[in-house]
C-alpha positions as CSV (number, residue, x, y, z in Angstrom):
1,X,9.8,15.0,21.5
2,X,8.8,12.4,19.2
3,X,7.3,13.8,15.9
4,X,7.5,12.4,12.3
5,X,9.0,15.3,10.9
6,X,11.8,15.0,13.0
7,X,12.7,11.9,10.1
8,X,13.6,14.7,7.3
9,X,15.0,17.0,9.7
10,X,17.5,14.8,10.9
11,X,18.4,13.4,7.2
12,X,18.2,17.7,6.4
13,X,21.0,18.2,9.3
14,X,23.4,15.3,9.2
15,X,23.3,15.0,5.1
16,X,22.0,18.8,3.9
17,X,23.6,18.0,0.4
18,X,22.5,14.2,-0.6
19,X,19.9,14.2,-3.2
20,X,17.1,13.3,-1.5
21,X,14.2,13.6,-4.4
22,X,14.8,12.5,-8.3
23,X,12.1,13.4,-10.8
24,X,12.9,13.5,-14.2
25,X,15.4,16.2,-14.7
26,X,14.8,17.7,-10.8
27,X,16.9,16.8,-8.0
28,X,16.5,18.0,-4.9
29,X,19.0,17.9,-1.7
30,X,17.6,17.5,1.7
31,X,18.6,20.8,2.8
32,X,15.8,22.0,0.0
33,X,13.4,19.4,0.6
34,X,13.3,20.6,4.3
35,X,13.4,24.5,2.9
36,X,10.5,23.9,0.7
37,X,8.6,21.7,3.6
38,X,9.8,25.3,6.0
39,X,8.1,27.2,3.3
40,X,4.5,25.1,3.3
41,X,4.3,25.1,6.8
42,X,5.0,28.5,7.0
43,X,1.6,29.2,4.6
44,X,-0.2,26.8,6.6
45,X,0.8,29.2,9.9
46,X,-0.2,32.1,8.6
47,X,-4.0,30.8,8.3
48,X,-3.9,30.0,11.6
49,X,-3.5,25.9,11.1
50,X,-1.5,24.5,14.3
51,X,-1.7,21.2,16.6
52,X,-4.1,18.3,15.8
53,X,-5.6,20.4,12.9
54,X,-6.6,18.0,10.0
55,X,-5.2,18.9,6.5
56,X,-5.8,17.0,3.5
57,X,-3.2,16.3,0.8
58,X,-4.0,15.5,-2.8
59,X,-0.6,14.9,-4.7
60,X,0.7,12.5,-7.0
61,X,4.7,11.1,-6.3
62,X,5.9,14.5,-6.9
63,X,8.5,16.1,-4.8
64,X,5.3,18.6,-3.5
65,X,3.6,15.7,-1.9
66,X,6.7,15.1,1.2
67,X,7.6,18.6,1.4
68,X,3.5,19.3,2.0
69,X,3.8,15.9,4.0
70,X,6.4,16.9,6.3
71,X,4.9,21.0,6.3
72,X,1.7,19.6,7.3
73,X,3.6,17.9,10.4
74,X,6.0,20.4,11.5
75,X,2.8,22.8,12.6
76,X,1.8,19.9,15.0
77,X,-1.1,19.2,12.5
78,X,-2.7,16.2,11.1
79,X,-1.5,14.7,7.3
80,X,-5.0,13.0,5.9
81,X,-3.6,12.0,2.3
82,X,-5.8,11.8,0.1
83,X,-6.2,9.1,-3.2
84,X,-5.3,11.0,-6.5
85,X,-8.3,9.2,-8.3
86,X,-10.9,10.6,-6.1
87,X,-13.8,12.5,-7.6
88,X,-15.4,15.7,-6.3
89,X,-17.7,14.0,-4.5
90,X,-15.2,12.1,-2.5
91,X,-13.1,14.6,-1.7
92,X,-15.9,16.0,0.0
93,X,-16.6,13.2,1.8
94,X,-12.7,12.7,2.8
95,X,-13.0,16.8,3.9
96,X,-16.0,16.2,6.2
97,X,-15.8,13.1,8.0
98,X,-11.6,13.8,8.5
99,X,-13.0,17.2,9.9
100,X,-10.1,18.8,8.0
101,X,-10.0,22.9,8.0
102,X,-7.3,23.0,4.7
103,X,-6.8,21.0,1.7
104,X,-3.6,21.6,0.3
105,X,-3.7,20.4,-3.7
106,X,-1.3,19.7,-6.6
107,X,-2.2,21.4,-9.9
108,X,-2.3,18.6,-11.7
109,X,-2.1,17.2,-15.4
110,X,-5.1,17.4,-18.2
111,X,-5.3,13.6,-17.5
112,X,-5.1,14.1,-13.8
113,X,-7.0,17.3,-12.7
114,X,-6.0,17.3,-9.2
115,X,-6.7,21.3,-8.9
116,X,-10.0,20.8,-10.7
117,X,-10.8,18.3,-8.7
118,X,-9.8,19.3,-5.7
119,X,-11.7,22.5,-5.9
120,X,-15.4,21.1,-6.8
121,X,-14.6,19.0,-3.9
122,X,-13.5,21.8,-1.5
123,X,-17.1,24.0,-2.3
124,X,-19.1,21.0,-1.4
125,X,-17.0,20.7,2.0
126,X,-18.5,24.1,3.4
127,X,-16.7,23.3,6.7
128,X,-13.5,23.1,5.2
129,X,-12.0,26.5,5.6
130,X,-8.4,26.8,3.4
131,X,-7.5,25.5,0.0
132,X,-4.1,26.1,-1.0
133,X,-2.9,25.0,-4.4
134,X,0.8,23.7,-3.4
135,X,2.5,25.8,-6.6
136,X,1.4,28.6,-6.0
137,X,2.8,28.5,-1.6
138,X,5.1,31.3,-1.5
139,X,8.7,31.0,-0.6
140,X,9.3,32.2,3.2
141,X,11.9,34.1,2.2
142,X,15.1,34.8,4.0
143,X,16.5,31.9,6.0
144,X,15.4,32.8,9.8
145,X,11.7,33.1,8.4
146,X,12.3,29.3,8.0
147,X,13.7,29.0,11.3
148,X,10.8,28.4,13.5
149,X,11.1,25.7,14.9
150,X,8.8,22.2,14.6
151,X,5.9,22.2,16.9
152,X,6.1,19.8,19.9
153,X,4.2,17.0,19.9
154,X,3.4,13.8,22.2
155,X,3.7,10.7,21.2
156,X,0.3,9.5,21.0
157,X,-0.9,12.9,19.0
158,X,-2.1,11.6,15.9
159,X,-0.1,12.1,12.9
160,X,-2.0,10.7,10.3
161,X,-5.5,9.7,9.1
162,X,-5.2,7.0,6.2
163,X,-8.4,6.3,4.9
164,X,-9.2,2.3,3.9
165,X,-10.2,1.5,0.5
166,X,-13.7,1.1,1.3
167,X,-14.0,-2.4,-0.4
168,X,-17.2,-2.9,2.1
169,X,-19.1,0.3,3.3
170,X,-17.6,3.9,2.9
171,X,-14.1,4.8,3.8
172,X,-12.8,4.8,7.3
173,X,-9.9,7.0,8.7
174,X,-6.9,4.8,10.7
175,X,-5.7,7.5,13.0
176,X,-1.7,6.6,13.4
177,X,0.2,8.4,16.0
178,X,3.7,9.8,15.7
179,X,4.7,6.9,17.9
180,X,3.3,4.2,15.1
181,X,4.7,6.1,12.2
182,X,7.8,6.8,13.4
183,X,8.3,3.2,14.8
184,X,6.8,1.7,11.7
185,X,9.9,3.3,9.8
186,X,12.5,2.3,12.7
187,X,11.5,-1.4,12.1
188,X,11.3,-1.4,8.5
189,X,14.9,0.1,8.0
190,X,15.9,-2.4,10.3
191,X,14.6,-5.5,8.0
192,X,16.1,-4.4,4.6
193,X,19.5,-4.3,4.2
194,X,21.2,-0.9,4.1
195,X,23.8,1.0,2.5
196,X,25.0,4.6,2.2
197,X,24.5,5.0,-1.1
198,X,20.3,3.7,-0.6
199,X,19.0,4.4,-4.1
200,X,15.0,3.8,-3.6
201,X,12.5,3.6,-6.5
202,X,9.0,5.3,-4.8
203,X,6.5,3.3,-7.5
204,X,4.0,2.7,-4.9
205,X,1.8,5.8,-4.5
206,X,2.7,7.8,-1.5
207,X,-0.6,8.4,-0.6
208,X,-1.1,4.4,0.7
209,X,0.4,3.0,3.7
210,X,2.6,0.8,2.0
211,X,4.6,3.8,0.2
212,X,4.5,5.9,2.6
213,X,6.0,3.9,5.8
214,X,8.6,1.4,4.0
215,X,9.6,4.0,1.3
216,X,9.1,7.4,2.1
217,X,9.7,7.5,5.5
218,X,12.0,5.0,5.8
219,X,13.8,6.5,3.4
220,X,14.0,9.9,4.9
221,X,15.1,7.9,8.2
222,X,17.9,6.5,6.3
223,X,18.8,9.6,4.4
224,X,18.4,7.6,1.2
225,X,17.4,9.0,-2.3
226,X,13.6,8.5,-3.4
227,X,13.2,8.4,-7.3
228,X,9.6,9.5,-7.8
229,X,7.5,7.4,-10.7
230,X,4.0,9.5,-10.4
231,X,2.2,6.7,-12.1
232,X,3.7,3.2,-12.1
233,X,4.7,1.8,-15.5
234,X,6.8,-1.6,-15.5
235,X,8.7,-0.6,-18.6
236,X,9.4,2.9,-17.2
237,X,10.1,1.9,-14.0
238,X,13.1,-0.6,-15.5
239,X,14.4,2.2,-17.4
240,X,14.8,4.2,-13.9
241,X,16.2,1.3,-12.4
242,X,18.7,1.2,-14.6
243,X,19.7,5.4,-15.0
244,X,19.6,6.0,-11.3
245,X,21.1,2.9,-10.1
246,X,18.4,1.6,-8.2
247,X,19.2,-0.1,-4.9
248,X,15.7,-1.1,-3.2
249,X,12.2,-1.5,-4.6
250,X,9.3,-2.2,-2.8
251,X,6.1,-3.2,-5.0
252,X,2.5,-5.2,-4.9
253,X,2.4,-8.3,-6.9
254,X,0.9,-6.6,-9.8
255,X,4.3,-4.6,-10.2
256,X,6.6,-7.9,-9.7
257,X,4.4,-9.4,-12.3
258,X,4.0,-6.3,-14.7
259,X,8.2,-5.9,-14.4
260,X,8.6,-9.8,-15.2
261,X,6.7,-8.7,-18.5
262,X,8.8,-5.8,-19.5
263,X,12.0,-7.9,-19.2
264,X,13.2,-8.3,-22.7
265,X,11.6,-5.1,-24.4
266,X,13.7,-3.6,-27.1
267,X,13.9,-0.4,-25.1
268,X,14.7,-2.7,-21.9
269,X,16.6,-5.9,-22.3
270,X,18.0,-6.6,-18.9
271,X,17.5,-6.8,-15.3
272,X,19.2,-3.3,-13.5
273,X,22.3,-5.6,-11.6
274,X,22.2,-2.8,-8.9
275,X,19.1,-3.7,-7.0
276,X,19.9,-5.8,-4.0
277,X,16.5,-5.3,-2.4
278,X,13.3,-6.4,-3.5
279,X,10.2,-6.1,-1.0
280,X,6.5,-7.1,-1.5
281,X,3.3,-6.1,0.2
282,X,-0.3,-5.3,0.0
283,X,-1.9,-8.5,-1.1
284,X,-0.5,-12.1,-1.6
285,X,2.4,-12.4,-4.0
286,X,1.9,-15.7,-6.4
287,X,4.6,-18.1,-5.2
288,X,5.2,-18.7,-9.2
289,X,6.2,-14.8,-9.8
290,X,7.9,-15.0,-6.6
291,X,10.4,-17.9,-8.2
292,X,9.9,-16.0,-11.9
293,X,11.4,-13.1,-10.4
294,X,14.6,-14.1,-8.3
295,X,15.4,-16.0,-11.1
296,X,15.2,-13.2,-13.7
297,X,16.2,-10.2,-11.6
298,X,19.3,-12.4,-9.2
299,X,17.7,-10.9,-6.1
300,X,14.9,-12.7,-3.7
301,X,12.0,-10.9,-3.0
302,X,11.2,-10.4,0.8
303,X,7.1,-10.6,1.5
304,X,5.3,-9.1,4.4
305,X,2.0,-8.4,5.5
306,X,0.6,-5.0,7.1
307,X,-2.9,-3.1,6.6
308,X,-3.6,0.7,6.9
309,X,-4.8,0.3,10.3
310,X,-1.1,-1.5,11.3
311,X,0.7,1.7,10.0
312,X,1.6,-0.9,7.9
313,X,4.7,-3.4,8.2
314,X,3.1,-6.6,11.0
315,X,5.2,-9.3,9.8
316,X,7.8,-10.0,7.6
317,X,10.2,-12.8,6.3
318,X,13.1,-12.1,8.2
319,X,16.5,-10.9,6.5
320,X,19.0,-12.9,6.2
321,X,16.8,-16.3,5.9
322,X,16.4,-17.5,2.3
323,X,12.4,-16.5,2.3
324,X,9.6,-19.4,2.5
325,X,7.7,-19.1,-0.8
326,X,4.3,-18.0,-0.1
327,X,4.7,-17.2,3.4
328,X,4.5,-13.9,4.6
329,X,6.9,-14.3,7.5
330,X,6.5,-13.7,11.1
331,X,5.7,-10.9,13.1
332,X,8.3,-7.8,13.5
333,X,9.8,-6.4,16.6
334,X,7.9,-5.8,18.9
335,X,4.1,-7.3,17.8
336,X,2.4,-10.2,18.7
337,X,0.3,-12.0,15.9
338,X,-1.7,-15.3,16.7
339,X,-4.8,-16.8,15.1
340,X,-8.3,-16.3,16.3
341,X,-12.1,-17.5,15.3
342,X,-15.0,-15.2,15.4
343,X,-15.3,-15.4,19.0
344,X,-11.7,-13.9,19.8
345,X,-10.6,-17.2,20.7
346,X,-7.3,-18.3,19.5
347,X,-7.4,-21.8,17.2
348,X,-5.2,-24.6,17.5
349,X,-2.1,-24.7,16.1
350,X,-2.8,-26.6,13.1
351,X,-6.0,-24.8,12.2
352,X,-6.6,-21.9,10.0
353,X,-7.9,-18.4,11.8
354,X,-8.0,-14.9,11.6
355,X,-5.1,-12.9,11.8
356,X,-5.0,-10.7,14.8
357,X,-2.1,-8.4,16.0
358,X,-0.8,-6.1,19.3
359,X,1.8,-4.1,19.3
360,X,3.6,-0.1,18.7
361,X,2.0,-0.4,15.2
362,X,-1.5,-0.8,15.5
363,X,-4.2,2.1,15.2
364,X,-6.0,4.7,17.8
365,X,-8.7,3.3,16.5
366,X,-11.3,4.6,13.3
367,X,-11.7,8.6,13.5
368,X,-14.7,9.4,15.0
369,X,-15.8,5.7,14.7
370,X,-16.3,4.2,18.3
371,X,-18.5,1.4,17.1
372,X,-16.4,0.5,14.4
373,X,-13.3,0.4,16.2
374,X,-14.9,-1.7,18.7
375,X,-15.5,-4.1,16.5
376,X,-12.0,-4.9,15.7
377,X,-10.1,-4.2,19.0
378,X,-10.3,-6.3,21.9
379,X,-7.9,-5.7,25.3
380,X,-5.5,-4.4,22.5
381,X,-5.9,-6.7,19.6
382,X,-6.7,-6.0,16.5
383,X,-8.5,-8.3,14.4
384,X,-7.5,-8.0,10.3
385,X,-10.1,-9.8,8.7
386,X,-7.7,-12.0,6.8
387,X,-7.4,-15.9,6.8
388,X,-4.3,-17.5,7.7
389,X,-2.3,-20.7,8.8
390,X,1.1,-20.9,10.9
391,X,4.0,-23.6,10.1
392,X,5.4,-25.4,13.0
393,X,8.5,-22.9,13.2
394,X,5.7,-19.5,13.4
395,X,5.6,-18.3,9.7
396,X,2.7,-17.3,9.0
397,X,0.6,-17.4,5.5
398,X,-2.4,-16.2,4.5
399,X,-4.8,-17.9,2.8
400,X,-7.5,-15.4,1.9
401,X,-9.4,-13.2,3.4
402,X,-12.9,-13.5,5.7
403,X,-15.1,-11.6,3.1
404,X,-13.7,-13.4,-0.3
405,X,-13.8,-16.9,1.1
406,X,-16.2,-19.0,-1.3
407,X,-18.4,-21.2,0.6
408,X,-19.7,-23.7,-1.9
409,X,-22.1,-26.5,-0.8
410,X,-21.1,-26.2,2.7
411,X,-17.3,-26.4,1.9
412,X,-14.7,-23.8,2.3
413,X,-13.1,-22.4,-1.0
414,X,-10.0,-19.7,-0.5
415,X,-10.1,-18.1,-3.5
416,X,-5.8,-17.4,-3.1
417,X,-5.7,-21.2,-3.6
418,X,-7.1,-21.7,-6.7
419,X,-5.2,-18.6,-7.9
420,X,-1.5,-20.4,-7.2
421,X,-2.4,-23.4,-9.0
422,X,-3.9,-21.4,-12.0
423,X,-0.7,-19.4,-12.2
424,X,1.4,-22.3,-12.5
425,X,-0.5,-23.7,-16.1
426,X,2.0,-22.5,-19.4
427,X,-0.7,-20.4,-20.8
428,X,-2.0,-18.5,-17.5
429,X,-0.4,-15.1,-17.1
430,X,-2.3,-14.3,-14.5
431,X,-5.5,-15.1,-12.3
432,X,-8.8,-13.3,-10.0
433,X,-11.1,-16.2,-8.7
434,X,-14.4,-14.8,-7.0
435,X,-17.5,-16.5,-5.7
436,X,-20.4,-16.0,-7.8
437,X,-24.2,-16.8,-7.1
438,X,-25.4,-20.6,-7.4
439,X,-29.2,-22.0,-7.0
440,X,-28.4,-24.8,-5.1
441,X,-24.6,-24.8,-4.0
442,X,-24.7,-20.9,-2.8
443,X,-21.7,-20.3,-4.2
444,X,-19.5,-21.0,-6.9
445,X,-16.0,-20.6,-8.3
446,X,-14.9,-18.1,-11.7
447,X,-11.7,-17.3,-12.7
448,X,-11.1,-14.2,-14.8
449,X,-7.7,-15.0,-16.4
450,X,-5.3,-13.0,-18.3
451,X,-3.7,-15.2,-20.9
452,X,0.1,-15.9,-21.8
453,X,0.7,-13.5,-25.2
454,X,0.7,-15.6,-28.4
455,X,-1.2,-19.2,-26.3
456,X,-4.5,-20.3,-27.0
457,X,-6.1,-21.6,-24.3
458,X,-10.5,-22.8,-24.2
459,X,-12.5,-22.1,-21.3
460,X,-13.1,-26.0,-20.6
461,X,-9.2,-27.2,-21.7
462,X,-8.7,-24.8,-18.3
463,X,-11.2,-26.4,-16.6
464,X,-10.6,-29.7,-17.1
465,X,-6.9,-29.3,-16.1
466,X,-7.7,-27.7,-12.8
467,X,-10.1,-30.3,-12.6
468,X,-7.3,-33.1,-12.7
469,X,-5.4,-31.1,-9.8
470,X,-8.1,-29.6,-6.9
471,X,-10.9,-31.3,-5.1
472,X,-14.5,-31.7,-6.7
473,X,-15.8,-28.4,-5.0
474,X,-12.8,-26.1,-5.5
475,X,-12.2,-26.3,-9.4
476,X,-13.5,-23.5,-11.1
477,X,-17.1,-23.9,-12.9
478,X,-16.7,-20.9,-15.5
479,X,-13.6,-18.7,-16.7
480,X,-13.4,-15.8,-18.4
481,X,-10.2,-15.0,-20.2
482,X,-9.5,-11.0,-19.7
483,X,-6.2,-9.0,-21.8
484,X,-6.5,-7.0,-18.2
485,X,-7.8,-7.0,-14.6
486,X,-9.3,-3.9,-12.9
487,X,-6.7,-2.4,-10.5
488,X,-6.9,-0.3,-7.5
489,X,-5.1,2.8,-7.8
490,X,-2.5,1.2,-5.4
491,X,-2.2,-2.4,-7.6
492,X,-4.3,-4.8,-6.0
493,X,-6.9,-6.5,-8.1
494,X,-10.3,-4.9,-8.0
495,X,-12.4,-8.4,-7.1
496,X,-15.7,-6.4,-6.0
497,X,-15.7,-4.8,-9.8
498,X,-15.5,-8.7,-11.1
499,X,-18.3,-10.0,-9.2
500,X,-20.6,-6.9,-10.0
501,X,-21.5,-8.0,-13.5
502,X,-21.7,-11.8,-11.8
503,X,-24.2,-12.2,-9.2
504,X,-27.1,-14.0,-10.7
505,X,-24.9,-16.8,-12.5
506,X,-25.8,-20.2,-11.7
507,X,-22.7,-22.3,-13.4
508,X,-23.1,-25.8,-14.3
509,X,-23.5,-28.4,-10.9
């Protein structure tokens, strides 16, 4: 039988006394991680919830959200997390198109209303037929109440429905089998160095694909402890590092860059000398706070590449290679990745095309979305929708992706491009370029740039220095100097919110 829960059930037998979960004060052992995941799928039983039911999770990083995680999968059903920053509305949405018959819901905080929330959303779902509110789940009870036993599943059930962001259209659900998930945390614990006393900080909300595969799961595979930050905070997050003797931290760029920032706080002078594992995902990490960080933390960061739909990890920078700055590697065991153009053909070898993958990781395909899925699957393939190149020894880097690429006057502009050579001026902290509306070119290029604390910097001094450093049609034509960057809830720069408030500007020619 392979089934996902089997990854804390195995951890709960062979180490039933390591702390598995750290928040704040609480520590919990895997033998009471697994009792309180016993417990939730015993409430979920009891209202009739079994094999390839959907139930929706709303939960921040919390120990509730993988004992509910884990409950949810050890009645055969189907986990459809759910972002904690979703509005009633949403959840509705989330509750009918997933189909789900329970939404199981953590009480919350006054600044994060999860219950409140959660409810309004659950009236509007009328289809929707259980919530449970996860503090109020009863205990089972006597041991043998727990003891029945995880419900058998085939490989290619689904396990999981994670819904895209939604950047273009509404949300789509990626439905991941117990074969991708489980696999997807076989090959990541196999490309990050491990060690019995695994000590892994779980920033990145649990919720996304990124937390959820390379830290959560992986780190029930490896039996390794998971201290929980509900909301990321760089200066918080160092201070964790530090009092539980971090190990491994996985992160977007935001975090690396955020962390390179706290360094040197009063509250937080140092780098934590435990962590010998540092591991970046989710969007393009800056080859400058790549450098920035290994020098300041002593440990090199490994970058990969993965989407929801990939379950995630596609391709990473091996271990035990010194990493190739700005590369995100090459693909895992066993996937293939090439390069293709619109047509599904691949492109030479020297030419820039869209990442497309085949292998255990990627998708069924979009829930009860055949057109959609058709549109990105071909004889197995999946096509990603981001731009890349390969080096002659097959790393790969991506350069943008298909739907931010500028096209100004008939020329190509990869917005990730112009970001790494902002980054690397004194004064830039950090960078968003986007294409914005031109009369006659079509396009042109904006930055929105954070500045370095304490530098003054004008709009054309920028300008004028990028223009001594890019080609005539890639420098940027306006910038707009920001203290802060709007941020998905899972770190990656919001560029649709930039361009909103810029679609009629012309710039100057």
């Amino acid at each position: 039988m392979l089934n996902l829960s089997s990854l804390l059930e195995h951890s709960a037998r062979e180490h039933p006394g390591r702390i598995a979960l750290v928040l704040g004060d609480t520590r919990l052992t895997y033998a009471e991680l697994l009792a309180r995941s016993q417990d939730i799928a015993g409430a979920l039983r009891r209202r009739g919830i079994g094999r390839g039911d959907r139930v929706a999770l709303s939960c921040p990083n919390v120990p509730d959200f993988p004992a509910a995680y884990f409950g949810i999968l050890r009645v055969g059903a189907v986990v459809v997390p759910l972002n904690v920053l979703l509005r009633p509305q949403e959840v509705a949405y989330h509750l009918t198109d997933s189909g789900a018959r329970a939404l199981l819901c953590y009480e919350g905080t006054p600044q994060l209303p999860l219950a409140e929330v959660g409810k309004a959303g659950f009236d509007q779902a009328p289809d929707c037929e259980h919530l449970l509110l996860l503090h109020r789940i009863e205990r089972t009870g006597p041991a043998d109440a727990r003891s029945a036993a995880a419900v058998a599943t085939a490989a290619e059930d689904t396990a999981v429905i994670l819904y895209t962001s939604g950047t273009t259209g509404r949300p789509k659900g990626a439905e991941l089998t117990h074969r991708n998930m489980v696999m997807n945390a076989m090959v990541a614990d196999r490309l990050f160095t491990a060690a019995d006393d695994e000590v892994m900080l779980a920033a990145l909300p649990l919720f996304h694909a990124f937390g959820q595969s390379a830290v959560m799961n992986m780190g029930m595979l490896r039996g390794a402890t998971l201290v929980l930050q509900p909301r990321f905070d760089a200066e918080e997050a160092l201070r964790l590092m530090h009092r539980e003797g971090v190990t491994f931290f996985a992160g977007v760029p935001t975090m690396y860059w955020a962390l390179l920032g706290a360094l040197g706080t009063p509250d937080e002078p140092a780098a934590p000398t435990r962590l010998r594992t540092a591991v970046s995902g989710g969007a393009a990490l800056p080859v400058e706070v790549l450098q920035q960080f290994g020098k300041a933390f002593g440990v090199g960061v490994q970058e990969g590449y993965g989407l929801s739909e990939t379950s995630p990890v596609a391709c990473f920078n091996p271990p035990g290679l010194p990493p190739r700055p700005g590369s995100i590697g090459r693909p895992v065991w066993g996937v293939q990745m090439k390069l293709i153009d619109d047509a599904w053909q691949d492109v030479p070898a020297d030419g820039r095309g869209e990442i497309a993958l085949r292998g255990h990781n990627i998708m069924k395909g979009y829930y009860r979305r055949p057109d959609d899925t058709a549109s990105v699957m071909n004889d197995g393939w999946f096509r990603t929708g981001d731009i890349a190149r390969r080096d002659a020894d097959g790393y790969y880097y991506v350069v943008d992706r298909v739907k931010d690429l500028i096209i100004r006057g008939g020329f190509n502009v990869y917005p990730r491009e112009i970001e790494e050579v902002l980054i690397t001026h004194p004064a830039v902290s950090m960078a968003a370029v986007v294409g914005v509306r031109h009369a006659t070119h079509g396009e042109d290029v904006k930055a929105f740039v954070i500045p370095v604390p304490g530098t003054e910097l004008s709009e054309a001094e920028l300008i004028a220095w990028c223009r001594e450093r890019m080609a005539a049609y890639k420098y940027p034509r306006s910038v707009e100097f920001r203290d802060s960057l709007p941020l998905t809830s899972t770190g990656k720069i919001l560029k649709r919110r930039l361009t909103a408030g810029n679609a009629g500007e012309a710039g100057p020619a």
